[in-house]
Structures are given as structure tokens and as C-alpha cells.
N, C-alpha and C positions, 0 to 999 in steps of 0.2 A: 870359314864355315859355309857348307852348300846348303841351296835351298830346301830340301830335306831336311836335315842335322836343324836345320832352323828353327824351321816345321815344328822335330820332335822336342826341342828345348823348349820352345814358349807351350805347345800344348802342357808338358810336365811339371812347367813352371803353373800353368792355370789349374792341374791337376792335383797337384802337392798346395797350392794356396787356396782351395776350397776343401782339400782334406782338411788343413788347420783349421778351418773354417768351421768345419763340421766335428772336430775334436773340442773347440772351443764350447758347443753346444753343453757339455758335459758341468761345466760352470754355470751353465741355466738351468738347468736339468736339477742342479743340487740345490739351487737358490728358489726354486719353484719347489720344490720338493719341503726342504727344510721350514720354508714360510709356509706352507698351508697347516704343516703340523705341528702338535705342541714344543712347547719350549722344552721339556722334560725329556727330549726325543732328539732334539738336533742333532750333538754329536752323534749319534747311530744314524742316522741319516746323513748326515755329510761324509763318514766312512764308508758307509756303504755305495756312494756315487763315488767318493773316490778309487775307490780298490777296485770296483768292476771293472773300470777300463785296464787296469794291470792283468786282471783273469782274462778278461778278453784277449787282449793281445797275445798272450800264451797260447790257450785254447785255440784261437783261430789260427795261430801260426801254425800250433802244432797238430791240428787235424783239418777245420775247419774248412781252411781255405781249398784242401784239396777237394775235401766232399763236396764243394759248391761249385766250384772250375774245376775242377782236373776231370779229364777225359775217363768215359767208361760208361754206365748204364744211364736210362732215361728218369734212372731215382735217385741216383746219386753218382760222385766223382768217384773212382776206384784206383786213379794214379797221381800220384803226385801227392798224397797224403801227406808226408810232411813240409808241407806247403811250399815254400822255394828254396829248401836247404842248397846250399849248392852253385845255386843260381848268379848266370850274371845280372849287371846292370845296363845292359845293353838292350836298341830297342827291344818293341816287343814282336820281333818279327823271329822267324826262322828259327834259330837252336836255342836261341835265347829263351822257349818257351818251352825245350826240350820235348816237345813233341806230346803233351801230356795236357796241357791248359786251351785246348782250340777255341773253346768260349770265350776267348779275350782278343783272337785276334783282329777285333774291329776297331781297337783301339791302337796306337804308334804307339804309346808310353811305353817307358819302360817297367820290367815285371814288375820292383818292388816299389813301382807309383802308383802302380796299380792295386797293389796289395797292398799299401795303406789306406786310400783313399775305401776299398770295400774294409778295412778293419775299423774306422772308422763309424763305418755303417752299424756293423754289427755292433760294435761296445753302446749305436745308439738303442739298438730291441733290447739288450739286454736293462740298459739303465730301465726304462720306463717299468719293466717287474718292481723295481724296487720302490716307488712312489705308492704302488697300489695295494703292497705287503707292510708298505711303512707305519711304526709302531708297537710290533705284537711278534718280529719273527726275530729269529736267533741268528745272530751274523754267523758265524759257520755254516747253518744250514740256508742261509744265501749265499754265500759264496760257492758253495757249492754246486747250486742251483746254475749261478752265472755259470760258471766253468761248464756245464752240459748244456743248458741252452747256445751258448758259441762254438762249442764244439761241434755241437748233432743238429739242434733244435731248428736253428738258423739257417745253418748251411743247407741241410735236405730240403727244406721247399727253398731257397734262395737258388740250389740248383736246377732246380723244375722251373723257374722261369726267369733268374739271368746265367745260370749256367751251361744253357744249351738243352733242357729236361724236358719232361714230358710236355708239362702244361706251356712249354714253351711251342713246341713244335701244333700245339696245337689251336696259336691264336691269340691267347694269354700278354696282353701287356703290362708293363708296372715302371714307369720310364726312372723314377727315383725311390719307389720304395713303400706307397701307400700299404700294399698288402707282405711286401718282401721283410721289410723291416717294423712297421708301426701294428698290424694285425697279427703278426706275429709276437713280437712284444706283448701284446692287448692280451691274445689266447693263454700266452702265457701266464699270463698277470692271473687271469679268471682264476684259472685253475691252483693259482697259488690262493686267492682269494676266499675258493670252496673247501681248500682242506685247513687253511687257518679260522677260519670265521671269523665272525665281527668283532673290532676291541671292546673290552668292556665299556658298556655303559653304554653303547654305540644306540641303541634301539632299547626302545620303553616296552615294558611289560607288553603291552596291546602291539607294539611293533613298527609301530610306530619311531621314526629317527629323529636323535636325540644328538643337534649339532654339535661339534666339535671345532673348536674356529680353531683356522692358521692361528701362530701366535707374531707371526711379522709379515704382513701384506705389502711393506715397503720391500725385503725384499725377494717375496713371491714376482711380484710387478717387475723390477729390476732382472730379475731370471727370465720373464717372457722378453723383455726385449734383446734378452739375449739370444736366446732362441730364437725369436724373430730374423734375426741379425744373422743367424747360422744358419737359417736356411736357403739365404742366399748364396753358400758353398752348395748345402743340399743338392737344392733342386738344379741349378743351374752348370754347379759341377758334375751333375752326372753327361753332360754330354761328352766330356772324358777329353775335349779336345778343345781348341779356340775360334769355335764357331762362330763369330759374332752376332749373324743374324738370330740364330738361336738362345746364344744366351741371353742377349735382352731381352728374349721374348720371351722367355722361362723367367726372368728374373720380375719382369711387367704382370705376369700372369702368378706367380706365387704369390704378390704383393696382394694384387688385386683381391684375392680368396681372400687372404689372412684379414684384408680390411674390413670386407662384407661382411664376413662371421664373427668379425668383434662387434659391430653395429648389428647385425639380426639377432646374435647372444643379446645383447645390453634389452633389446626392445623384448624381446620373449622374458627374458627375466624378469624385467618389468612389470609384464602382464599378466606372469605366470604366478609370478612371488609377492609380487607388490611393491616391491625396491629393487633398483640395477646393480644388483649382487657383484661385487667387484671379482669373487671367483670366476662368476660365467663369466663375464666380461674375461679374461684372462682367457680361458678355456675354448672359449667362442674361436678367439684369435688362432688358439694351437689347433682347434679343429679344424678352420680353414684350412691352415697349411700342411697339414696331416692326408685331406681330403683332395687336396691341387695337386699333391704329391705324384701320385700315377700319373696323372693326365696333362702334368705341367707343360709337356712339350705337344703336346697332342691338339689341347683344345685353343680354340681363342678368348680374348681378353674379355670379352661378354660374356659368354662359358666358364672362364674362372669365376666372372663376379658368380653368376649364377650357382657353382657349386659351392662358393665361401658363403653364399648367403644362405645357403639350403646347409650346409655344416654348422651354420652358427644356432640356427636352430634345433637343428638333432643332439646337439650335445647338450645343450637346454634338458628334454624331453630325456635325453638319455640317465642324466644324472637320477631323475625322478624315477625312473622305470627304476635302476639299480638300488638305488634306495629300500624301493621298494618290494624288491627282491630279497632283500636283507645281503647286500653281496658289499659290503665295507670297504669301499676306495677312498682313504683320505686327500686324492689329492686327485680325483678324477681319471685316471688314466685311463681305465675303460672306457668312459665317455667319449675321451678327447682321441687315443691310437685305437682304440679298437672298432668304436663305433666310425667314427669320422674315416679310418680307413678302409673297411668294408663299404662303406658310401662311397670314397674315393676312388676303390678301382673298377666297382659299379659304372660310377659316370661317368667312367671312358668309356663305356660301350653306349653310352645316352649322348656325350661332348662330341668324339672325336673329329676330328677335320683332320683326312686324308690329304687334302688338297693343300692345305693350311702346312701339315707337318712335311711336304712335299718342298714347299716353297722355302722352308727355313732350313734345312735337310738332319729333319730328325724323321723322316716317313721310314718301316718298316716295312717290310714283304708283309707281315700280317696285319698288318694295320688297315681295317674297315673304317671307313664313316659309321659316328653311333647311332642310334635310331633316331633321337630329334633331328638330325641334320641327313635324313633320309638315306641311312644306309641299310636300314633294315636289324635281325637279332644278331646276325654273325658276331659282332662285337660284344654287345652284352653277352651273348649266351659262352665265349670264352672267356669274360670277367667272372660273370655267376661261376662256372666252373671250379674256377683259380680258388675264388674267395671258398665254395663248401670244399673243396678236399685241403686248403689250408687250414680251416676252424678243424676240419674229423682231425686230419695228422697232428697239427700241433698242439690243441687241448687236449685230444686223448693221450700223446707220449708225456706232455706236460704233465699231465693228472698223474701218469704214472710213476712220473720222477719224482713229484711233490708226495707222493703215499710213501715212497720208498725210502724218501729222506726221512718222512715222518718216522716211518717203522726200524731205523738205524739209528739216527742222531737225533729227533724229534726236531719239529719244526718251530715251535710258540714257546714265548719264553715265561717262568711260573705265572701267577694272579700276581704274587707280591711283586713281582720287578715290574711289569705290565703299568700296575697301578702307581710305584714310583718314580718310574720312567728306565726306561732305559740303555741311557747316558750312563749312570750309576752300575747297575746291573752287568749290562755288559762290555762296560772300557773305564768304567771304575772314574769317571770326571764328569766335570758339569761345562755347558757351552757359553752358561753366563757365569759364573762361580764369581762370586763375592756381592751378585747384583740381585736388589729386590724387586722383582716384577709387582708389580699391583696391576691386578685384572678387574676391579670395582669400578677403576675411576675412566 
């Protein structure tokens, strides 16, 4: 084997063992998911994180991936639609990408390492919809949901700024996915959010909200550190190749966030609520790394802390705003993907270090210094950009998917199943069957 051939087998090998990595997340996802909600709810909840990644995978195979890489306009991919039919497994150089995927040729991998490792990504915007509809909507008309959001939803701004698009050409960076995947996800979410409304009971006459506890915080906890655990594929595998100096320093600088924003969560909740709410505390954590997300290769280890610690408080404050809006997330997910990564690809343009991502070789042609480390707006002003025409495009087409579903298959399932749970309702079994919960003692 030559030095090349070498080359491309360990990069593929690091590229394929961070996609598991980040497939694995999908077992946190449901374990975080299922623990903040009631008992009466599981089973629908654990279906629903499971079968999403099956729609994804289809979806994105079969449209998805071309709209986001394949060659063609600055809004989206026009060739290669049915994503790599065809296709060999040979690098990713010359015909092997048949002339139609130019957006990938920075990387050696081979095509379909590469097409897993972003399939991946996407089954992860799609899962985070389903935490913040969880309770109240009707599995077919989420399934449905997934299957257009990975098809369209995704892919179109994913093409605008890793597919070679507009917002790419014009400055726009997102090194793992704070706005590509979690903001997207988040807007999604909203909008599924607006046309469901609140579960019953959710909010007291005056409007006040009227708590709903997880029914297993053993293993909500258990689900973050899985996810914790995942995103050390996340972030670190996105440099696509066996960078050393960089991956450690993605991998130092994810941790770093995640830590801060568990600790500035815990102390805000504290002072906010009066007790250190083991949800923030939980949520803290994901908003850090939701937040590090974009900028993970970009800023330094003092910069991480700084944005984990500034994340662990905005999802704090954000729960309360949403609350307060009457907008029903049982499990946070606006807070944590939407909020925390609209702040995260913000503070690249306030983090970045030019000289920094020069040194470890993740520097970009458009990558400015952010404004605290004196580069001036250039940077922010192409993050601001990125993040308002992702919220206009993906809430608005969101909104219209969620009316549409409403208006064919309807979206919320009766009062009476709602209120029995539905476990029963809609798959006909229970997740504890035969076990008596006592909630007094």
C-alpha cells in the first residue's frame, strides 16, 4: 500500500468511526427524550426516535443528498439527485464523483464515507423535531414530517453553506453544524410547536405553566452522557480527515463548552428558580455543545469556555421566555438546538482566531478574525446573515408543511388519547405493562 492509499484508508477509517459515533447519538436522543416525558408516552416516543433514522436514510438517499452537494445553482443541488446511485467506492477524487458533487472535493474519502457520515447529521435535525412535538402529535403525521424535512428542509440551507451555496460564497461559516443541523432542527421544531399547541393542562387558566415532570431522570442523565459521548464524533469528525492537531483541539474545545454550560446552567437555575433543576443542569451541558458546535475548530480553548458558559445561561432564560410564550417544549429543544445555536454561529463572528485555525489547518479563504479578537464585523455580519435567512426559509417552509399536514392527515391526536397517553392510542401497548408506578411517594 503507497503513501496515498494509506492516507485515504486511515482518514475513512476516522470518518466512518465518528459517523458511528454520531449514529450512536440517536440512543441519547431517545433516552433524553423519553425521560423528560411522561410515562404514559414512552413507547411513542421511543418509536418515534427510532424510525426517524430509517426515513432519513431513504429521504436523504433519495433526494436529499443531491440537493445539498450535487452541482447546480447557489439554492440548491440540481445534479446528482438520486444521491450516489451508481456510484463507486473509490477515492473521492476525479470520476469517482462523476462530475456532479464538486462541494466534497476537499475531502480524500471515499463517496459513500462521505455520504454517511452527512446522513448521519441529518437523521440528527431531524430527531431533535420530535422531543419538542412529543406527546400530542400523531406518528404518521411525524413521519411524514421527517421524511420532508430530510429531503428538502435540510438539505436546501445545508446546501447554502456546506454545499458550495450562496451563504457560503459569501463568508458564512458553520464548521460542524450549529446552524446546518441544530437551528434547523430548532425552526423546525417551532413551527411544529405553533400549529400543535400546548398539551393539555400544560398552562393554568391566568397562563401561567403548570409543570409536567420527566417520569425517569435516571435515564434522561444517562441519554446526555450519551450525547456527550457523541459528540466527540460530531465535532471532531467533521474535519473529515486524520488531522491530529486539529482533532484534539476540536475535541479540548467541545468538551470545554459542554463543561461551562453545565456549571453556568446549574448556578443560574439556582438563582433563578431557587433549586439546581437537574433538567437545566442537563440542558446547560447540550447547549454548550450545540453552541461550540460552529466555531469548534475556529476559536480557542478560552473561547470555548467563554461561549459554554454564556450558553449555559441562555438556555436558562430561554426556557423561561418559551414558557412564557405559551410555545410547549417538553423536553427543551428550542432552548437547547435552537437557541444555543443561533448563539453558536453568532460567536464565530465575536471567537474566531484566524491565526489559531491557520496553525491547526482548519483556516478557510473566508474565515475572518471575530470582533473581540479584533477583526472587526466581517465575520459577524456573514454569521447574522446565515442565521436570519435560515430562521425566514426554514420556519416559513416548516409552517407550511405543518398546515398542510394538518389540513390532509391532521396533526394532534383526540383530548381522549392525549389524556390516556399515547402508548395505548397509537401502538396499542404500554412501556411499563404489568408495573404500578406510585407518583405520591
Amino acid at each position: 500500500m503507497d503513501e496515498q492509499a494509506l492516507r485515504i484508508a486511515l482518514d475513512t477509517l476516522w470518518v466512518l468511526l465518528t459517523g458511528f459515533l454520531v449514529f450512536f447519538m440517536n440512543l441519547g436522543f431517545a433516552m433524553v427524550e423519553s425521560g423528560l416525558c411522561r410515562a404514559k408516552n414512552t413507547v411513542n416516543i421511543l418509536a418515534k426516535n427510532f424510525i426517524v433514522f430509517a426515513v432519513s436514510s431513504l429521504a436523504y438517499y433519495l433526494l436529499g443528498f443531491g440537493l445539498m452537494f450535487g452541482n447546480g445553482s447557489p439554492l440548491a443541488g440540481t445534479q446528482g439527485l438520486v444521491a450516489v446511485l451508481g456510484a463507486d467506492n473509490s477515492p473521492a477524487t476525479g470520476d469517482a464523483y462523476r462530475g456532479v458533487y464538486a462541494a466534497l472535493g476537499w475531502t480524500g474519502v471515499p463517496l459513500w464515507a462521505k455520504f454517511f457520515f452527512q446522513l448521519v447529521f441529518c437523521g440528527t435535525a431531524a430527531t431533535i423535531v420530535s422531543g419538542a412535538v412529543a406527546e400530542r402529535i400523531r406518528f404518521p403525521s411525524f413521519i411524514v414530517f421527517s421524511a420532508i424535512i430530510c429531503a428538502v428542509l435540510y438539505p436546501v440551507t445545508g446546501h447554502w453553506i456546506w454545499g458550495g451555496g450562496w451563504l457560503a460564497t459569501r463568508g458564512m461559516l458553520d464548521f460542524a453544524g450549529s446552524s446546518v443541523v441544530h437551528s434547523v432542527g430548532g425552526w423546525a421544531a417551532l413551527a411544529g410547536i405553533v400549529v400543535l399547541g400546548p398539551r393539555i393542562g400544560r398552562y393554568k387558566p391566568d397562563g401561567s405553566p403548570k409543570p409536567m415532570y420527566g417520569h425517569n431522570m435516571t435515564i434522561a442523565t444517562l441519554g446526555v452522557f450519551v450525547l456527550w459521548f457523541g459528540w466527540f464524533g460530531f465535532n471532531p469528525g467533521s474535519t473529515m480527515a486524520v488531522n491530529a492537531a486539529a482533532i484534539a483541539h476540536i475535541a479540548v474545545t467541545t468538551n470545554a463548552a459542554a463543561a461551562a454550560a453545565t456549571l453556568t446552567a446549574t448556578a443560574t437555575a439556582w438563582l433563578l428558580l431557587g433549586k439546581p433543576d437537574l433538567s437545566m443542569i442537563l440542558n446547560g451541558c447540550l447547549a454548550g455543545l450545540v453552541a461550540v458546535t460552529a466555531g469548534c475548530a475556529f476559536v480557542s480553548v478560552p473561547s470555548a469556555l467563554a461561549i459554554g458558559a454564556a450558553a449555559g445561561i441562555i438556555v436558562v432564560f430561554a426556557v423561561v421566555l418559551f414558557d412564557k410564550l405559551r410555545l410547549d417544549d417538553p423536553v427543551g429543544a428550542l432552548s437547547v438546538h435552537l437557541a444555543g445555536g443561533v448563539f453558536g454561529t453568532l460567536a464565530v463572528g465575536l471567537f474566531a482566531d484566524k491565526g489559531l485555525a491557520a496553525a491547526i489547518g482548519t483556516d478557510a479563504p473566508a474565515l475572518s478574525s471575530g470582533l473581540l479578537l479584533g477583526g472587526g464585523l466581517r465575520q459577524l455580519g456573514a454569521q447574522a446573515l446565515g442565521v436570519l435567512c435560515v430562521a425566514v426559509f426554514t420556519f416559513g417552509l416548516a409552517l407550511v408543511v405543518w398546515l398542510l399536514i394538518k389540513a390532509v392527515m391532521g396533526v394532534r391526536v383526540p383530548r381522549a388519547e392525549e389524556l390516556r397517553g399515547l402508548d395505548i392510542g397509537e401502538h396499542g401497548m404500554e412501556a411499563y405493562s404489568g408495573f404500578q408506578i406510585f407518583t405520591n411517594m
